[in-house]
VMD Tcl script that draws the C-alpha trace (Angstrom):
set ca {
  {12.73 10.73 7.10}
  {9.73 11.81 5.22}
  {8.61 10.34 1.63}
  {9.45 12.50 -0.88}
  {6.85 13.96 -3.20}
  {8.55 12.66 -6.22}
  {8.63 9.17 -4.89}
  {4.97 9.42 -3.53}
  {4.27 10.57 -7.27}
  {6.17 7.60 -8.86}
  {4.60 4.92 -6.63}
  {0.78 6.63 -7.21}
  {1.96 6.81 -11.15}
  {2.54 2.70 -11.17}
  {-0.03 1.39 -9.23}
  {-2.67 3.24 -10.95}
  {-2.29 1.42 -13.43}
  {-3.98 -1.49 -11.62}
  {-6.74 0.41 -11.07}
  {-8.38 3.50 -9.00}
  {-5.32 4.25 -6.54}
  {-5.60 7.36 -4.07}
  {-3.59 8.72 -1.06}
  {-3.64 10.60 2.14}
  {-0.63 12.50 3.69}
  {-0.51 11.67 7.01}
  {2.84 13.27 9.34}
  {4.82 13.51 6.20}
  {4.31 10.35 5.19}
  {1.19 8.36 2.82}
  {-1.47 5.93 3.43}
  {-2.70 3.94 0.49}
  {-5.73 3.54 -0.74}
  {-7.08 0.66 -3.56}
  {-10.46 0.77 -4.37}
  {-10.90 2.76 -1.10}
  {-9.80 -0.28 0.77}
  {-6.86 0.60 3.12}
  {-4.19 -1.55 1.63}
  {-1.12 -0.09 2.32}
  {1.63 2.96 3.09}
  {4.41 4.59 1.56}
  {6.87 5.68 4.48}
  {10.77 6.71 4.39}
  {10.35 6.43 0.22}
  {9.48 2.56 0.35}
  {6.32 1.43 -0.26}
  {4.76 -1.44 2.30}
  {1.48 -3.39 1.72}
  {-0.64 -4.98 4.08}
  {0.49 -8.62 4.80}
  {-3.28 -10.75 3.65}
  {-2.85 -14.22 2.53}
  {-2.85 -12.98 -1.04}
  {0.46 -10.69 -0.92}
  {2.46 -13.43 1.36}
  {1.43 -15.70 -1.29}
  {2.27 -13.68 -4.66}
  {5.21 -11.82 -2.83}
  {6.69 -14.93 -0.97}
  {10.46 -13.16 -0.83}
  {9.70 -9.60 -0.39}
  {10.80 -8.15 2.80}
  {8.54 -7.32 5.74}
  {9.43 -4.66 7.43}
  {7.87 -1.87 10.00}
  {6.83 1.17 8.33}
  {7.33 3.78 11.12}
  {8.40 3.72 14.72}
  {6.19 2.58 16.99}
  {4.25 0.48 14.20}
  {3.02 -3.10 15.63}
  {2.20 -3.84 11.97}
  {5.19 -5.95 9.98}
  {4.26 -5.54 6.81}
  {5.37 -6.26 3.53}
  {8.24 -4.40 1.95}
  {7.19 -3.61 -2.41}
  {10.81 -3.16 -3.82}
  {9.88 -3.39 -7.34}
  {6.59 -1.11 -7.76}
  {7.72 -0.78 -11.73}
  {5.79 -4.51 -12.14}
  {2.69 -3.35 -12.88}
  {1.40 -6.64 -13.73}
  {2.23 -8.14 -10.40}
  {1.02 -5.21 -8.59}
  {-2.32 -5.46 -10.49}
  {-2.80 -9.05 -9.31}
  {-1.07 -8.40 -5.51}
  {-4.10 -5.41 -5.16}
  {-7.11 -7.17 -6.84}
  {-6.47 -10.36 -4.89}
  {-5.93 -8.12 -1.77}
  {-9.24 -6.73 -2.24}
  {-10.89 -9.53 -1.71}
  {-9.86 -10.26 1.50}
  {-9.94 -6.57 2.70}
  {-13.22 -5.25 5.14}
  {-15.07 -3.06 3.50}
  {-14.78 1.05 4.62}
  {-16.47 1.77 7.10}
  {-19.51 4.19 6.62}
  {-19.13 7.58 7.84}
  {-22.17 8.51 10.36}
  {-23.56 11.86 9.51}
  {-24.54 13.51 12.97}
}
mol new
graphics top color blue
foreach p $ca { graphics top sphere $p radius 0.5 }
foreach p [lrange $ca 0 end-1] q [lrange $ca 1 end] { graphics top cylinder $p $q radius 0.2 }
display resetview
């Protein structure tokens, strides 16, 4: 099942208010970008967040889940993406332990 636009819309609408959030549609569903740091994907209208030592430790009970088929990434499941305060702290802290992007080579 693909994400719907309204809950790409609703999860973008939240977590911008942590700071400069963007997206890219990729086979229906969204990767997620903080900072442009890869830190995460909405799939099947859940959003999942890459498991770093920050979000295991200030999500300790969230769910981990696999956000397509095929995925070899568990990652962790946001239910509540309304808690913009936690979210705020969850992608800062996550940013920090994030590579940088890589630089696109011009050829």
């Amino acid at each position: 099942m693909a994400t719907s636009k309204e809950f790409h819309d609703y999860v973008v609408e939240n977590l911008q208010k942590a700071g400069e959030i963007s997206t890219r549609k990729m086979m229906g569903e969204y990767l997620v970008y903080y900072q442009k740091k890869l830190v995460g994907d909405i799939c099947d209208n859940c959003l999942f967040l890459k498991p770093t030592e920050a979000v295991l430790r200030l999500l300790p009970d969230a769910d981990r889940g696999y956000p397509y088929e095929g995925s070899k990434t568990l990652m962790v499941v946001v239910d509540d993406v309304e808690n913009t305060k936690l979210l705020a702290e969850v992608l800062s802290e996550m940013y920090k332990e994030l590579p940088e992007p890589k630089k696109k080579v011009k050829s």
